[in-house]
C-alpha positions, 0 to 999 in steps of 0.5 A: 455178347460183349458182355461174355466176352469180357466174362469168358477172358475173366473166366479164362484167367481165373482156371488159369490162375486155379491152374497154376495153383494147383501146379505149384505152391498154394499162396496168398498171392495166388489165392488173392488173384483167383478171388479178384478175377473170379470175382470180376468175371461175376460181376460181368456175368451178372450184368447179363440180362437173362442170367440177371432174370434167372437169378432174381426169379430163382431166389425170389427177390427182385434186383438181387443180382445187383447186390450180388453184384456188389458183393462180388466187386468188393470181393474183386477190390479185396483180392486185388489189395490182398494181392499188391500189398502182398507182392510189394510187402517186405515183411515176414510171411506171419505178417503178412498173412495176418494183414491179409486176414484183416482185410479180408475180415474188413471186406466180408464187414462191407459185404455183408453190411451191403446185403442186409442193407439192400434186402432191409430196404423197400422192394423195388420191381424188376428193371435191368442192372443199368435201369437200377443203378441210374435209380437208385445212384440218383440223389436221394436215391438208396444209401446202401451203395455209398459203403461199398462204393467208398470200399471199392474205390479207396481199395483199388486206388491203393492197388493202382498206386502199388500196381504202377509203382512196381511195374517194370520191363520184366514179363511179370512187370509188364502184365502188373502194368497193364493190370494197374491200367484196367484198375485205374479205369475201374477207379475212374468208374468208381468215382463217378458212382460214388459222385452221382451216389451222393450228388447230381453230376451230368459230365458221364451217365451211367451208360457211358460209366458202365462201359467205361468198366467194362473196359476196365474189365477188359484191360484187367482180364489183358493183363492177367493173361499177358504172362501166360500169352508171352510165356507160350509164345517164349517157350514155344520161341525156346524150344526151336533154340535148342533142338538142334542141341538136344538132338545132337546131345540125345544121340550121344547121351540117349540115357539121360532121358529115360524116365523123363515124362515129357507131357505137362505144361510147355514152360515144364517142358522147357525146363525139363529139356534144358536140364537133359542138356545140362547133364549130358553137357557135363558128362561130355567135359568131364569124359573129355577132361578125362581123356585130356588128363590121359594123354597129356601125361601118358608116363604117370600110372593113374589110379581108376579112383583118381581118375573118376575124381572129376565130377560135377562138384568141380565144374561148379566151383570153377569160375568162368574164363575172362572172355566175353559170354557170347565167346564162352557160349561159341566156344561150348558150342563149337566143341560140341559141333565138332564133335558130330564126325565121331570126335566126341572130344575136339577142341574142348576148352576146358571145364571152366568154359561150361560155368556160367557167367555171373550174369546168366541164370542157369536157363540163360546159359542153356539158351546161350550155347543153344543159340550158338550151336543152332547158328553153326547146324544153320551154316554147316550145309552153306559150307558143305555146298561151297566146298562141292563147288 
């Protein structure tokens, strides 16, 4: 049961990660990141006693699903050192391809050389992979194991390094973190088959040392699927902050939305909100920018051109007022709140407050005014109760 348990979260990050692909830009990294989990998830499935019979008796070779089960954790350490060396490579993108190939070249090498190793060597009968492996990694036992399991070990020991280097306290840094983590478990694990493989050690058996990776399986299988948990959970967290936002928006600007389809992933959903925010946030200064111009200086005849020369451009080369970001967002917000009573352009302070700061991000911003108004449309009806009394 532990065992599909570990292969059934594997599985779930490998569709996510096809997923992901699918949606977006095919890339080495991605690709890299399908190869290693899909191939973890193997592994743990081959353990599975039954699914291990079924495979034996189907290609008519006793213990095979062990070596398949090799082939598939090289395939893991290949895809995971394709991956770190990828992220944390600063190099031009032919380069790097061109290293990926090589070691990928390098690990189907090892592979192969693995099978043709296990089927040239003396049939032994059929025993479970946990009775075979403390067999055949006995000293004196088959040399078959000692390629593989050097591959492995030197490849995720390059991935745990990398892997704990770059890990920050971003969302993405976090997951890598954790990722690292089960990488230096299966290292652990590793180590000691490669140690039994070439002499007797009694500090772990191989019972203990299987669980020990399946733990590491687990940590790995956690941190692929970290990022997907916080971004679900972030979105869903995003999407509470700014309705209030939209929904007052989308009463004055309800054609902004036509033809927006809002099924898809959340994190799509997300954006696509915010940026129906952003729009009707700009045709509402520039509507009141217009309105301002007019009746500041009623005696000047304008021409209609000149007055439809506002336009998004200018907002965006504007720089942000000197206040503070949580006093430019309150002051956004306090404009649109106002404007709720048919007043659509109240208190407007000018078409430099919608720029954004310079360390707020497009989505930041949107959030920033969101939550400000969100706290306003929380503190209206306090107001109201107390003005009745």
């Amino acid at each position: 049961m532990i065992i599909w348990v570990i292969a059934g979260l594997l599985g779930l990050a490998t569709g996510l990660r096809i997923g992901w692909a699918l949606v977006n830009k095919q890339s080495l990294v991605s690709t890299a990141m399908i190869l290693a989990l899909g191939s973890l998830g193997t592994v743990a499935a081959l353990n599975w006693q039954p699914l291990t019979l079924l495979i034996d008796t189907a290609l008519g070779w006793p213990n095979v699903a062990v070596a398949l089960s090799q082939v598939a954790l090289i395939g893991c350490a290949a895809g995971s050192c394709v991956m770190i060396t990828t992220v944390a490579s600063d190099r031009k993108p032919a380069v790097i391809r061109r290293l990926a190939i090589g070691q990928y070249s390098v690990a189907f090498v090892i592979a192969m050389a693995t099978l043709v190793a296990f089927f040239r060597a003396e049939k032994e009968p059929e025993m479970a992979p946990e009775e075979y492996m403390r067999r055949n990694l006995a000293p004196g036992g088959s040399s078959a194991w000692l390629l593989p399991l050097l591959y492995v070990l030197l490849a995720l020991t390059l991935v745990a390094w990398a892997g704990v280097r770059h890990s920050n306290r971003t969302r993405r840094g976090r997951a890598l973190f954790v990722f690292s983590i089960g990488m230096v478990l299966m290292v652990l694990a590793s180590a000691f088959f490669l140690l039994r493989a070439v002499g007797n050690t009694d500090v772990l058996g191989v019972g203990a040392a299987a669980t020990l990776l399946g733990c590491a399986m687990l940590v790995v299988a956690g941190g692929s699927l970290l990022p997907s948990i916080e971004d679900w959970f972030g979105a869903r967290r995003e999407l509470r902050t700014i309705q209030p936002l939209l929904t007052e928006l989308h009463t004055r600007h309800p054609d902004v939305g036509i033809g927006v389809r809002p099924r898809g992933p959340l994190l799509f959903r997300v954006a696509e909100q915010m940026s129906l925010i952003s729009d009707s946030l700009y045709l509402e200064a520039i509507a009141a920018e217009r309105v301002r111009m007019r009746t500041a200086d009623t005696s000047r005849q304008r021409d209609e051109d000149e007055s439809e020369a506002l336009n998004i451009a200018d907002i965006a080369d504007l720089d942000s007022p000197p206040v503070p970001a949580d006093e430019q967002a309150r002051g956004i917000a306090e404009w649109i709140f106002a404007g709720r009573n048919d007043d659509a352009h109240a208190e407007f302070p000018g078409l430099n407050w919608l720029r954004q700061p310079t360390t707020f991000s497009d989505r930041e911003w949107i959030l920033a005014i969101a939550e400000q108004f969100r706290d306003l449309a929380a503190g209206a009806p306090a107001e109201a109760a107390r003005s009745q009394c």
